[in-house]
C-alpha positions as CSV (number, residue, x, y, z in Angstrom):
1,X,0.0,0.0,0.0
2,X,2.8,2.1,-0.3
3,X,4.1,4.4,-3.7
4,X,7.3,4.9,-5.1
5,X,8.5,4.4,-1.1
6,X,6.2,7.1,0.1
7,X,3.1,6.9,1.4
8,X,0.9,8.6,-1.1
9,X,-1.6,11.4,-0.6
10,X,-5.0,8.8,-0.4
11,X,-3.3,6.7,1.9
12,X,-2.8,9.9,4.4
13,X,-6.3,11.2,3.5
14,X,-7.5,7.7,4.7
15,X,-5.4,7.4,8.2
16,X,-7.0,11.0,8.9
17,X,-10.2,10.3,8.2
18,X,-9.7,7.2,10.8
19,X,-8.2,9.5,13.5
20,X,-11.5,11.3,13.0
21,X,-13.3,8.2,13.6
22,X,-11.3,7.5,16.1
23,X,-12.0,10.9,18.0
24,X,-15.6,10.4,17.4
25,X,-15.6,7.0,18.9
26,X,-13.8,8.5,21.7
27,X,-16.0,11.3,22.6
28,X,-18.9,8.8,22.1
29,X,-18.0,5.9,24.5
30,X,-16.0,8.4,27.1
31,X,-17.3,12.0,27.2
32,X,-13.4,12.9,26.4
33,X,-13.9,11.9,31.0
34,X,-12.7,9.0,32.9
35,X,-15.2,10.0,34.8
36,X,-17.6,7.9,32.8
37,X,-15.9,4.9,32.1
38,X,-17.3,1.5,33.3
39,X,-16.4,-1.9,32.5
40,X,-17.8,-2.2,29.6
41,X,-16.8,1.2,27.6
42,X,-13.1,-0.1,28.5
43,X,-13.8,-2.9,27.0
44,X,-15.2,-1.1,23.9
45,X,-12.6,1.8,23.8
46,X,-9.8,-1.4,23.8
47,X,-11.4,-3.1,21.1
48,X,-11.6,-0.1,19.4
49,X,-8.3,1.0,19.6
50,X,-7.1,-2.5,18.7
51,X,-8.8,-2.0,15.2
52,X,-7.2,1.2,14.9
53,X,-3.6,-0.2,15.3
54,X,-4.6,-3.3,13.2
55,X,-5.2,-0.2,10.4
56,X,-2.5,1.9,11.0
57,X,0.2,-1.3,10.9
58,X,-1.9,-2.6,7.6
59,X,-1.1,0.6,5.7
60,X,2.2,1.2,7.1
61,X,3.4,-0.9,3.9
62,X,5.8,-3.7,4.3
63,X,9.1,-2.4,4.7
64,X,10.4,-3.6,8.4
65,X,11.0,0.6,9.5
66,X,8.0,1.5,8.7
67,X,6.2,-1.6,10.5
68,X,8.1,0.2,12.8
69,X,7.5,4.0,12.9
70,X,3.5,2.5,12.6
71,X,4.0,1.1,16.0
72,X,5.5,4.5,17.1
73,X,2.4,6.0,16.0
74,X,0.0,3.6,17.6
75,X,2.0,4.4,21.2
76,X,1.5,7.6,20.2
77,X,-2.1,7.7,19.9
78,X,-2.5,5.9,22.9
79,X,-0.8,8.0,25.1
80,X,-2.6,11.4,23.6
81,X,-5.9,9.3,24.2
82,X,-5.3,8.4,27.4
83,X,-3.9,12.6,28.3
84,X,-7.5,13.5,27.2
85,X,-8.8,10.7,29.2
86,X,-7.3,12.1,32.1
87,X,-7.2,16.0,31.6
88,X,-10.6,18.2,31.5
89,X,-10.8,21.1,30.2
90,X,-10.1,23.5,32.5
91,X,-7.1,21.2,33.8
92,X,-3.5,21.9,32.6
93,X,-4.7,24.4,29.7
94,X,-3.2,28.0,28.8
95,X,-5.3,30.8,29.1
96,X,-8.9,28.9,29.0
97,X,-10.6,30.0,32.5
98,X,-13.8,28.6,33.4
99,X,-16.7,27.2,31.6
100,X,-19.8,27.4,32.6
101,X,-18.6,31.0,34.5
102,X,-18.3,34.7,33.5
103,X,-15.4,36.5,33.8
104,X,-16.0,39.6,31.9
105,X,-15.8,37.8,28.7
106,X,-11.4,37.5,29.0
107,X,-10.8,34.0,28.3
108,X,-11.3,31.0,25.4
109,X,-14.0,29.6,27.6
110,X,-16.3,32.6,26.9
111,X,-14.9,33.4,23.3
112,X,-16.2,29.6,22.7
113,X,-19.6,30.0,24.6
114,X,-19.7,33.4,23.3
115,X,-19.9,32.5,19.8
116,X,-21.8,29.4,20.9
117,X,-24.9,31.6,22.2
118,X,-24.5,34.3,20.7
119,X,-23.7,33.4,17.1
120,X,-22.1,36.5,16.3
121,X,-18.4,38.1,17.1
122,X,-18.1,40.1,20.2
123,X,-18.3,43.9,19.2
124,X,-16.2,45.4,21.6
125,X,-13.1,46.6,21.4
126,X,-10.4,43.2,21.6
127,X,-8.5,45.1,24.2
128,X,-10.6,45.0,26.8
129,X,-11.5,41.6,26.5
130,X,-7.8,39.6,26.4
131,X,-8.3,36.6,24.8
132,X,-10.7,38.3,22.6
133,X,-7.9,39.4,20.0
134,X,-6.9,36.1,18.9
135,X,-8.6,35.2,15.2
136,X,-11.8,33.2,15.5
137,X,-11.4,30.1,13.3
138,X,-10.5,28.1,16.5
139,X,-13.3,29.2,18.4
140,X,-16.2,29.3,15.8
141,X,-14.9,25.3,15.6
142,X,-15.4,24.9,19.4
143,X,-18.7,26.4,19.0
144,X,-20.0,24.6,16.4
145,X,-18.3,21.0,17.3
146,X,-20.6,21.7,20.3
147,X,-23.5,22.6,19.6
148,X,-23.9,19.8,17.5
149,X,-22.3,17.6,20.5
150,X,-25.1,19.0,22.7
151,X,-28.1,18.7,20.0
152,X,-27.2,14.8,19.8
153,X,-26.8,14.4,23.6
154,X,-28.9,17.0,25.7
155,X,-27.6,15.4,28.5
156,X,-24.2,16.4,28.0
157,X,-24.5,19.8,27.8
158,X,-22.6,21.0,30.4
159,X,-19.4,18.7,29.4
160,X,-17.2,20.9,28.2
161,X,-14.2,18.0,27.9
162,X,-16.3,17.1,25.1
163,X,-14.2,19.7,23.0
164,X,-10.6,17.8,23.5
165,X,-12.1,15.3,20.6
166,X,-11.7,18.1,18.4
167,X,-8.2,19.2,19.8
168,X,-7.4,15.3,20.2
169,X,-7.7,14.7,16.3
170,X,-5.7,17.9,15.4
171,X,-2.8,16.6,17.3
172,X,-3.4,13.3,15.7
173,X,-4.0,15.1,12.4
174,X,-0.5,16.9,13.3
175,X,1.2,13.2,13.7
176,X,-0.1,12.3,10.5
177,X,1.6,15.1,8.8
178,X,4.9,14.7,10.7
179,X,5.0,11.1,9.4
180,X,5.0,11.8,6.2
181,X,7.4,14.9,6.9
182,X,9.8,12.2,8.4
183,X,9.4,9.9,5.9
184,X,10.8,12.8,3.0
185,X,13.8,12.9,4.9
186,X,16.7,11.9,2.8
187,X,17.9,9.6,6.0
188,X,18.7,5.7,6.3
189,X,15.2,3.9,7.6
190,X,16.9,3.5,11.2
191,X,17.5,7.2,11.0
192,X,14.1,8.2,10.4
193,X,13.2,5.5,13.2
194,X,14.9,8.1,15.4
195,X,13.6,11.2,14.0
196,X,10.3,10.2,14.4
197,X,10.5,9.0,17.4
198,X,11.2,12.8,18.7
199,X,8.2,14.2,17.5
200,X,6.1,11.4,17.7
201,X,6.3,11.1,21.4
202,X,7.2,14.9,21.7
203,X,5.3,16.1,25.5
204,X,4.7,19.2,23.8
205,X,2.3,17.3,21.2
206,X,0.7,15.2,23.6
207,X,-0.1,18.0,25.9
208,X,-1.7,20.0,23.0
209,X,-3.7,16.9,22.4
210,X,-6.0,18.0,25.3
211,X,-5.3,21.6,25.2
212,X,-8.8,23.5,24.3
213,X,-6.6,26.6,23.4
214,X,-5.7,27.6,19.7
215,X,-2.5,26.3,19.6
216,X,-3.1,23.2,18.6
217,X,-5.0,23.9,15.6
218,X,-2.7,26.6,14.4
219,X,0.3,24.0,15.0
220,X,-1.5,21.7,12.7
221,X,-2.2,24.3,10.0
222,X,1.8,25.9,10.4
223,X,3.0,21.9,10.0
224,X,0.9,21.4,7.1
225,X,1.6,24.3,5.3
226,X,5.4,23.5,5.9
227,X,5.2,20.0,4.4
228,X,3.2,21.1,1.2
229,X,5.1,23.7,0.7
230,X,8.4,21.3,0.6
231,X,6.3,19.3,-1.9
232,X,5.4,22.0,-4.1
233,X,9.1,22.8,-4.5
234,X,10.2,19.4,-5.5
235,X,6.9,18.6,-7.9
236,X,6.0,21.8,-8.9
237,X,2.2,21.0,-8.5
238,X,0.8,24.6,-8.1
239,X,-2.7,23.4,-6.4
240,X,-0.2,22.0,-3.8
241,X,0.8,26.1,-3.7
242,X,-2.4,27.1,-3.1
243,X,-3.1,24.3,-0.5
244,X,-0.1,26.0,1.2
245,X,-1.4,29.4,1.0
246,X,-4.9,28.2,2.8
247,X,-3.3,26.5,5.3
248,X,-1.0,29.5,6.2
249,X,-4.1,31.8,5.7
250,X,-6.5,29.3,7.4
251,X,-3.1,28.9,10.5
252,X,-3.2,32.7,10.7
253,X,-6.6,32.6,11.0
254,X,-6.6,30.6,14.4
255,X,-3.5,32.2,16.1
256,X,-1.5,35.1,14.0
257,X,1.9,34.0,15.0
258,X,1.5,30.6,12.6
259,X,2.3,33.1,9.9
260,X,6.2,32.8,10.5
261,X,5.8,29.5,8.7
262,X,5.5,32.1,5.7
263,X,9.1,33.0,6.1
264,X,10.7,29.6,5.0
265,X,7.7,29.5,2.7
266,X,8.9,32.8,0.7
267,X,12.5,31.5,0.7
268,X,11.2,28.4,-1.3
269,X,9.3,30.3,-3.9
270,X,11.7,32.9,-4.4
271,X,14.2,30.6,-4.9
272,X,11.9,29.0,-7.5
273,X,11.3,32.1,-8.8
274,X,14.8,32.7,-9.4
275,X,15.6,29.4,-11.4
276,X,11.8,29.6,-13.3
277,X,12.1,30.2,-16.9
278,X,8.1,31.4,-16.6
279,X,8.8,34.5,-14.2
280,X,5.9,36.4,-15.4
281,X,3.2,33.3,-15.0
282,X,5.4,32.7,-11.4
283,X,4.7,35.9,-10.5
284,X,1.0,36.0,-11.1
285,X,0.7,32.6,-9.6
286,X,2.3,34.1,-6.3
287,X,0.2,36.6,-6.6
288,X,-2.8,34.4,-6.4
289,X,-1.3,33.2,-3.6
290,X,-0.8,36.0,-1.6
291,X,-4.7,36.3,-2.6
292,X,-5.8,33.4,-0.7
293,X,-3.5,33.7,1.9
294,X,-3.9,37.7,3.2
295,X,-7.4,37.8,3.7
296,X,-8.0,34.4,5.6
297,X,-4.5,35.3,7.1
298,X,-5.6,39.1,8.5
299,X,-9.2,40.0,8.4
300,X,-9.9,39.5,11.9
301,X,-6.8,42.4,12.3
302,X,-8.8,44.6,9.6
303,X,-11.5,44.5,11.0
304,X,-10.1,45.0,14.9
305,X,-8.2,48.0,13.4
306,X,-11.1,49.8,11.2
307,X,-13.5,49.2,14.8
308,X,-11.5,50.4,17.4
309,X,-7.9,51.2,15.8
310,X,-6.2,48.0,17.2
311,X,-2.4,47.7,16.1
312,X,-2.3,44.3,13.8
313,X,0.5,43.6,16.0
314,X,-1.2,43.8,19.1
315,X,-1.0,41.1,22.1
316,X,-3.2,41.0,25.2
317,X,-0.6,41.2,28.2
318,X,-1.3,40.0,31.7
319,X,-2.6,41.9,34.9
320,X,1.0,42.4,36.3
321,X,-1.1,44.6,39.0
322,X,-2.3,41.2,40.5
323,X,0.5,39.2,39.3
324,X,3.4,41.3,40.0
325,X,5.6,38.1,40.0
326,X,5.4,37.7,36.1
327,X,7.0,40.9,35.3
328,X,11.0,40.4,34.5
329,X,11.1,44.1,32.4
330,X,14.3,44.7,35.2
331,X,16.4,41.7,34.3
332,X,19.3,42.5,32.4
333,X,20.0,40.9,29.0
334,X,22.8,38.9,29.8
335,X,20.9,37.3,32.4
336,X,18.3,36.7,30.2
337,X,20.7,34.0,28.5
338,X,23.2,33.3,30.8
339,X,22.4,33.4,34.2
340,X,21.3,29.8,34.7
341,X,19.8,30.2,38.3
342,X,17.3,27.3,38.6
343,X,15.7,29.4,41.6
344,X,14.9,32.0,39.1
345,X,12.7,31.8,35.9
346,X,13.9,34.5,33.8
347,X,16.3,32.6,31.6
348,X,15.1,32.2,28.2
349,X,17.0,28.9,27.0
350,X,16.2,27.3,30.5
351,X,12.6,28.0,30.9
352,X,11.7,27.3,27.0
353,X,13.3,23.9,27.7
354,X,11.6,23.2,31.0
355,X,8.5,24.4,29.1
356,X,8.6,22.1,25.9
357,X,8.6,19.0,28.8
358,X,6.1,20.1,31.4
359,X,4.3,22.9,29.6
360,X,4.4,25.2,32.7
361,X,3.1,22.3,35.3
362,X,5.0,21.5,38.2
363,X,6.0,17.8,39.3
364,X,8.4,18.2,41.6
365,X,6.5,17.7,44.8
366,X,5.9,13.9,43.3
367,X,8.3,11.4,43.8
368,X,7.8,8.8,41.0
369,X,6.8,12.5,38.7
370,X,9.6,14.2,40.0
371,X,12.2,11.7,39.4
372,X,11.2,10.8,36.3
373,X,10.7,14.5,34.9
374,X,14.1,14.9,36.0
375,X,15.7,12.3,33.8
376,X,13.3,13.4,30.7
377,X,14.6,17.2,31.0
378,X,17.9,16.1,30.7
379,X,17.5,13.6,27.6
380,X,15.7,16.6,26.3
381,X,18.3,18.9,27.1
382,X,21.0,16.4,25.4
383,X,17.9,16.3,22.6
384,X,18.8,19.4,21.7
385,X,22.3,19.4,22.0
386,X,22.3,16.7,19.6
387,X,20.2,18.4,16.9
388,X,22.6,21.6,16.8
389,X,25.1,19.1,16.1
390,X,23.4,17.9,13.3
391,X,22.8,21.2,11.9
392,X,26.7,21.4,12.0
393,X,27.3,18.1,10.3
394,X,24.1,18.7,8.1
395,X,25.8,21.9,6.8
396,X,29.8,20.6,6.9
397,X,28.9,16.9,5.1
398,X,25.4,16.6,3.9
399,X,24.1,20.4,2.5
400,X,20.4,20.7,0.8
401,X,17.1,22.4,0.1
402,X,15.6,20.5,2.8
403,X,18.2,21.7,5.4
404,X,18.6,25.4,4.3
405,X,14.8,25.2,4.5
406,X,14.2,24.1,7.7
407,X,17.2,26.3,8.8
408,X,15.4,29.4,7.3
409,X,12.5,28.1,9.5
410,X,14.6,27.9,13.4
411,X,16.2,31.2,12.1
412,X,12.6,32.9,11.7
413,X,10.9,31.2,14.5
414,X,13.9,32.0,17.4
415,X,14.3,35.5,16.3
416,X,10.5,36.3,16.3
417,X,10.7,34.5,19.6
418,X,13.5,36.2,21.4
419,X,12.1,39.5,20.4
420,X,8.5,38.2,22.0
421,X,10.3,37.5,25.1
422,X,11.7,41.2,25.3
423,X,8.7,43.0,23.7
424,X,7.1,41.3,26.4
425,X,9.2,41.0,29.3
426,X,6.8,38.4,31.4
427,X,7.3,34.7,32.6
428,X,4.7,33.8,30.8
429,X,5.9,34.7,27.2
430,X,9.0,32.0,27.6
431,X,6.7,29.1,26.4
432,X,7.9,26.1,23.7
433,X,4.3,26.3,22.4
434,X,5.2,29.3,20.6
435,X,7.8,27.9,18.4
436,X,6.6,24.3,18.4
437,X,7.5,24.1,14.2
438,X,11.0,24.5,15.4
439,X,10.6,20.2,16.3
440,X,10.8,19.7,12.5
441,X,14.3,20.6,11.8
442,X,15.4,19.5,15.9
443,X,14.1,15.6,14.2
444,X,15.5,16.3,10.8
445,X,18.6,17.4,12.4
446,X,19.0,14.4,14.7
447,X,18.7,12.1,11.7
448,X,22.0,13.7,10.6
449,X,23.7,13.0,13.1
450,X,22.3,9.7,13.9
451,X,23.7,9.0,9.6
452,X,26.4,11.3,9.1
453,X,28.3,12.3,12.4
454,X,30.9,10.4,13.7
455,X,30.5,6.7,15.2
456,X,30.0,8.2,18.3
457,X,27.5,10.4,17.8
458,X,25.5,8.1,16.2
459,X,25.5,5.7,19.1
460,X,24.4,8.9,21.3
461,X,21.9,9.9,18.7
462,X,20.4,6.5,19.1
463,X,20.7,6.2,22.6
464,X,19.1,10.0,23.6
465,X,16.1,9.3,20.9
466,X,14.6,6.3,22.3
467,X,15.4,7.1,26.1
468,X,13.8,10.8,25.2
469,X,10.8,9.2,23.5
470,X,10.6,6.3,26.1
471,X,10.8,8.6,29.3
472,X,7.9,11.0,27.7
473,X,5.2,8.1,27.3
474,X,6.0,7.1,30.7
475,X,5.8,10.3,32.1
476,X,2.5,11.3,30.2
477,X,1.1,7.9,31.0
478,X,1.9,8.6,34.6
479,X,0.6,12.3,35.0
480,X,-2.7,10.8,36.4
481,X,-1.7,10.3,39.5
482,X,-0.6,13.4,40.6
């Protein structure tokens, strides 16, 4: 069931339309809640799952690493099933408040139920309402995923974890993509074992798999728009252009900041643009683009700025009047790098990596949590140290589109970053979920090293990729207890 090595474009149209099933089925049997298990839903959510990993391994193809990277993804699901299983809504999310609860209209709980009762956007100006500024696509999904949920089941009304089946199958949607990113990788098969595996089993994407936020869904849109884009360049298909520029327009649309993924984008076409014989039709076709993407990408911002003069730059900053701890405006900028304190949390290399493992939580006060955290920080740590050594080796020994791609990307999404981190000078703002695309070239990167650095490294490529990917479905199977 596999093409030319690949897997083709119906095959990864079918295995999403299965993780939809499968976050139907889900929602169906559990309520998205432990809460309502019994007996006999286990029994049916086990069966269930069993027939989705009997799929997934019979159109994995029968090459031995891809048997393998299917079993990857079937641990993969699991554990991001069982994190919504075990997470509610209003438990370990960003930004979401309360459900069911008004609080001036400030969070995504009541942008949801908002558009939910309301049917209409809130005409007020953004700034007084925080959350209110992000883009809507995420919401007006919330809303209507829910009103339908609540039309089927009266009953269920009021249960709000209900939405994670929608935020579940984007970070299953997301897995999907990152497969078939992996699997373009110009890497030996037990390379792209070990790239996958850091993405795959990445805590950042299981967390968002229960996060009722907008971050998941403009993650899936950015990681989309990335991979089509790298297909577009090497076929030359221009509907896969235009797929790219709704999926950066349609990313933009649920959080503006998934527009950086238009930076490496640009670099691709203009290179194109450079080598085309056909400037002229080139140009009109990017302008097309630019047409599909801009308005999907930026009315929400038009419209905020014609109303109420709202800078298309603007970002809702917290009440540092009753949370004078998350101000840092007075640290100096050395510090900011260098001063590696771990009874301070101003350090933006530090706290991004503490982020991308725990996502803000704390596990420290558990013993089993705390020691096991402990161990995946530092193979995440040595994660990373491993991938900037790739991205030496990758561009000493093995130089290519890909690479200076994906390069283009970490160069566009750490320098947006840092200068978020000053701009706004909060504890908050030092978060991996704002540079999560980053992963792609960290697991592209790794796969370098794992083929092209020296004997060594490849034995610690190895080594760190299956410990990191071990000790994060451990820990995210554990989390319940706490």
């Amino acid at each position: 069931m596999v093409k030319d090595g690949r897997f083709n474009t119906k095959i990864i149209l079918i295995n999403i339309a299965a993780y939809a099933v499968w976050a139907l089925f889900v929602l169906f049997v559990s309520g998205c809640d432990m809460q309502y298990l019994n007996p006999v839903k286990i029994v049916l959510l086990v069966l269930g799952f069993a027939g989705l990993s009997f799929f997934l391994i019979r159109n994995a193809g029968s090459e031995k690493h891809r048997a393998v990277m299917a079993v990857i993804t079937i641990l993969a699901v699991a554990v991001r099933t069982f994190y919504v299983l075990y997470t509610g809504a209003q438990q370990r999310q960003h930004d979401v408040g309360e459900f069911d609860t008004y609080l001036e209209n400030n969070y995504h709980a009541e942008y949801i139920e908002y558009l939910l009762t309301e049917h209409k956007l809130l005409a007020e100006d953004i700034r007084d309402h925080w959350q209110f500024y992000h883009p809507p696509l995420h919401h007006i999904l919330c809303a209507l995923f829910f009103g339908a949920y609540r039309a089927v089941l009266p009953s269920m009304a009021h249960n709000w974890d209900a939405l994670q089946a929608l935020s579940l199958l984007w970070s299953l949607i997301t897995l999907e993509i990152l497969r078939k990113f992996t699997d373009a990788f110009p890497l030996s098969p037990k390379a792209q074992i070990a790239a996958y595996l850091t993405v795959a089993l990445h805590p950042q994407l299981i967390v968002f798999s229960g996060a009722v936020n907008n971050d998941p869904l403009a993650v899936m849109f950015a990681v989309a728009a990335l991979y089509l884009a790298w297909e577009w360049y090497k076929k030359k298909h221009t509907l896969t252009m235009y797929l790219t520029a709704l999926f950066i327009g349609l990313g933009m649309m649920a959080k503006l900041s998934a527009g950086l993924v238009a930076v490496p984008v640009a670099y691709l076409m203009l290179k194109h643009l450079i080598k085309s014989e056909a400037k002229i039709r080139t140009v009109f076709q990017y302008a097309l683009f630019i047409v599909i993407c801009a308005p999907l990408g930026l009315w929400y911002q038009v419209r905020s700025y014609i109303l109420w003069r709202v800078p298309f730059t603007y970002v809702a900053v917290p009440d540092t009047d009753l949370n004078p701890g998350l101000l840092i405006s007075d640290i100096p900028f050395w510090k900011r790098f260098l001063d590696f304190d771990g009874s301070k949390n101003y350090n933006i290399i530090s706290e991004t990596l503490n982020e991308a493992v725990f996502d803000g939580d704390y596990y420290r006060d558990h013993q089993v949590l705390g020691l096991i955290g402990y161990f995946l920080l530092a193979s995440f740590v040595l994660l990373t140290v491993i991938s900037l050594a790739g991205m030496i080796v990758a561009w000493l020994r093995k130089r290519s589109d890909l690479n200076t791609y994906l390069t283009v990307l970490v160069a566009a999404e750490l320098l947006s970053y840092v200068i978020f981190c000053f701009r706004y000078p909060y504890t908050c703002t030092m978060s991996f979920r704002y540079i999560v695309p980053v992963m792609i070239a960290g697991s592209l990167w790794c796969g370098v090293a794992y083929d092209k650095g020296p004997h060594l490294l490849t034995i610690f490529t190895k080594a760190i990729c299956y410990v990191f990917a071990g000790l994060s479905l451990v820990f995210y199977l554990l989390v319940w207890i706490k």
